[in-house]
C-alpha positions in Angstrom: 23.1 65.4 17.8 21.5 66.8 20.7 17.6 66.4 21.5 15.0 69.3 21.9 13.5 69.6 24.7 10.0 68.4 23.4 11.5 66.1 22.3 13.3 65.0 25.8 9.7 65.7 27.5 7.7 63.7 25.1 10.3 60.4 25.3 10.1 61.0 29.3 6.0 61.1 29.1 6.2 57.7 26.7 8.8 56.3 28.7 6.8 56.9 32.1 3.9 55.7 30.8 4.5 52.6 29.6 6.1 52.0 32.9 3.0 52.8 35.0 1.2 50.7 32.6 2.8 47.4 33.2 1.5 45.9 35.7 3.3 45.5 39.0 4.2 41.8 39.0 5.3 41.9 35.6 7.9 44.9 36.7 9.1 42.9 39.6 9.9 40.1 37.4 11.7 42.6 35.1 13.7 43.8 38.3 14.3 40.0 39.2 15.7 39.1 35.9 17.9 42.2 35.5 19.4 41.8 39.1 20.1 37.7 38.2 22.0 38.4 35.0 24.0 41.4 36.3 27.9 40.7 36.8 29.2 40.6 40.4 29.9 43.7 41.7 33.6 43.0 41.9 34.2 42.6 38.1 31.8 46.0 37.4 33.5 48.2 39.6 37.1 47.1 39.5 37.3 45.2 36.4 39.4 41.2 36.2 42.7 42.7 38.0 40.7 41.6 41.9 39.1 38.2 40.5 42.5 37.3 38.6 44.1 38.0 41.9 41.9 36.3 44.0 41.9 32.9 41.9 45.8 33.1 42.3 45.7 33.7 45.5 43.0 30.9 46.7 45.1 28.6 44.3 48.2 29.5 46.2 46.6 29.1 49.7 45.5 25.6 47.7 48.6 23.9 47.5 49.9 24.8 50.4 47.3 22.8 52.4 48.5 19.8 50.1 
């Protein structure tokens, strides 16, 4: 189901407009909140294989200083 192009141009226009209509503080916050809640980079780019990995590993580093 593919969109028109007025259609495309009048979502854009709705879509821009309600973002210059915020206010400025109130799109920082947004920006803020967004950021905060996002996953760590690690996990979006590569997925658990690196974090599962590095837990071993700092687990295994672990008990050898014991």
């Amino acid at each position: 189901m593919a969109i028109k192009g007025d259609e495309l141009v009048k979502f854009a226009t709705q879509q821009f407009v309600r973002y210059i209509e915020t206010p400025p503080q109130v799109r920082k916050e947004n920006r803020t909140s967004a950021k905060a809640s996002r996953e760590p980079w690690l996990t979006r780019w590569f997925g658990l294989g690196p974090i599962s990995l590095f837990i071993w590993w700092r687990g295994r580093t672990m008990n050898r200083q014991r």
